[in-house]
C-alpha distance (Angstrom), angle and dihedral (degrees) to the residues before:
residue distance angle dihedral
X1 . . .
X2 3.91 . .
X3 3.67 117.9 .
X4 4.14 88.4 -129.0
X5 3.75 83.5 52.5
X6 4.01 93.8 51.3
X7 3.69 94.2 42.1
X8 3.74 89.1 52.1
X9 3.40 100.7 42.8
X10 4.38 91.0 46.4
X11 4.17 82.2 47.1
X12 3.85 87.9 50.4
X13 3.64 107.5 39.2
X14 3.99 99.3 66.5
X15 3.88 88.7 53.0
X16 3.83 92.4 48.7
X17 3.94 93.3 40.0
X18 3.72 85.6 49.9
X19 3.75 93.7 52.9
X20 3.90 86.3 59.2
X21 3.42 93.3 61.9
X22 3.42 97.4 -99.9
X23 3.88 121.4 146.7
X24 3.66 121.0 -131.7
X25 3.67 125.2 -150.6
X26 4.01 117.2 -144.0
X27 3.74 104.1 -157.5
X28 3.92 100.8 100.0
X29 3.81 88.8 53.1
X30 3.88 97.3 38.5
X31 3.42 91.9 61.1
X32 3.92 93.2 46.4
X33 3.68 82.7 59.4
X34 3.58 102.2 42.4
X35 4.45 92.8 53.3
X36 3.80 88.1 39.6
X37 3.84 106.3 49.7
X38 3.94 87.4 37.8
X39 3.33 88.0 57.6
X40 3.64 97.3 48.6
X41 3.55 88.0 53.3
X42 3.63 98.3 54.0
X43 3.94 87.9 51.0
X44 4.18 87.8 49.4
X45 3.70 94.7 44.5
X46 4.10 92.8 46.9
X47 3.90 87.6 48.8
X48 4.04 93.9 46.2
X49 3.83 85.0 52.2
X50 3.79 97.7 47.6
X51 3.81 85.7 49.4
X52 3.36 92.8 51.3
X53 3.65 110.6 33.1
X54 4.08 98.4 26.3
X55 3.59 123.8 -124.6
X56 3.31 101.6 -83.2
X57 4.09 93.8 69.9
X58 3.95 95.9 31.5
X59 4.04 91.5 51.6
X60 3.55 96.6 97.1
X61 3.79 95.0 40.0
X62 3.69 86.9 50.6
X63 3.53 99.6 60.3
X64 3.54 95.1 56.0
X65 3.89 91.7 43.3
X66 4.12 90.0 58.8
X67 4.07 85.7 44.1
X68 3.65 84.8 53.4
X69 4.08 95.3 49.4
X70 3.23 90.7 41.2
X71 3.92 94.0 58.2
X72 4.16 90.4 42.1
X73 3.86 87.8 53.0
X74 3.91 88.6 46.9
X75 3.52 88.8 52.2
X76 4.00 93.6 45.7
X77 3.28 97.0 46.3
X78 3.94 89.4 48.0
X79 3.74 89.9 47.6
X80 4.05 94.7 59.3
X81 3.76 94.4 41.2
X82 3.17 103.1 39.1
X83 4.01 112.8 20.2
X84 3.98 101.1 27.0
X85 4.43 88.0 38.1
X86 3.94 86.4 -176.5
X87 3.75 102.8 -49.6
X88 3.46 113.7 164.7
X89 3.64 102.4 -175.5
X90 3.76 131.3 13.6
X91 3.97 118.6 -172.3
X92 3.60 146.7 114.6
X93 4.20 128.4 -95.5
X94 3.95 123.4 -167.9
X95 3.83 81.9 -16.5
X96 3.94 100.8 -52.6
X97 3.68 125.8 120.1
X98 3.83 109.6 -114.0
X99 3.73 128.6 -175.6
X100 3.70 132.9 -179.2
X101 3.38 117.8 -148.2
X102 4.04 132.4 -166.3
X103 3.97 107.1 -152.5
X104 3.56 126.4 174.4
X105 3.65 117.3 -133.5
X106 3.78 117.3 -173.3
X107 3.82 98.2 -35.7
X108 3.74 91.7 -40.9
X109 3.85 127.7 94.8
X110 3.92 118.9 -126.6
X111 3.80 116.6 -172.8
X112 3.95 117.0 -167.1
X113 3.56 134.2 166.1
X114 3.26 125.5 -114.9
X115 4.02 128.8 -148.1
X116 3.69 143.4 114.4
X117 3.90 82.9 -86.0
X118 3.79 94.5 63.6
X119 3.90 100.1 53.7
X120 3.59 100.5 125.6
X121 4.32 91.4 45.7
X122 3.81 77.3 50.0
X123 3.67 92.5 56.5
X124 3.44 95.1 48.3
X125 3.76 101.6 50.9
X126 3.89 93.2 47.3
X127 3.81 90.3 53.4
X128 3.87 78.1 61.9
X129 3.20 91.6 57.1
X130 3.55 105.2 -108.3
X131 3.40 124.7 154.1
X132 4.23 109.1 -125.8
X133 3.87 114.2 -175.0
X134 3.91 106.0 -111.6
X135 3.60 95.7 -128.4
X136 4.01 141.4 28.7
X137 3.84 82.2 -127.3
């Protein structure tokens, strides 16, 4: 599969999901947000006070500002691989968990649902050996 078809696809699915009166939870992507944009604004802030103040006075400050991006990217980085593990979608329908979840098998891309309604699909793929998250989240 195409990357502009997966992006569109990811992009599209909520909305469509949505319209089927699903109801999407937010936390995966609010905390994509939240590491990101802080980290953007420690970059910003160490560059307005460099500008500013000069090297010279903001070299100590700037250590510990890359330190600190460095550890929000860590944790970003951590947080898509190994918290979000390619789910697309994360929600609830007629009061069941339900998770949609991109994984790549051999080159290919396989997405699946996954919810108390889908045990025996479930089954079947991890006897494949592929890896399912073990919760919606």
């Amino acid at each position: 599969m195409s990357p502009d078809l997966k992006n569109t696809t990811d992009d599209a699915l909520p909305n469509y999901l949505n319209s089927l009166k699903f109801q999407q939870r937010h936390l995966y992507t609010d905390v994509r947000l939240a590491l990101g944009y802080t980290a953007v604004v420690v970059a910003a802030a160490t560059f307005a006070f460099d500008y500013k103040l000069g090297w010279e006075r903001t070299k100590a400050g700037t250590l510990w500002a890359v330190i600190v991006y460095f550890a929000l990217n860590s944790a970003l980085t951590y947080w898509i691989w190994g918290v979000e593990s390619g789910r697309v979608y994360v929600g609830e329908w007629k009061g069941k968990k339900v998770c949609f979840v991109v994984l790549n098998v051999r080159g290919g891309v396989l997405r699946k649902i996954e919810a108390d309604l889908w045990a025996r699909s479930r089954s079947r793929l991890v006897r494949r050996n592929i890896h399912l998250p073990t919760s919606c989240g």
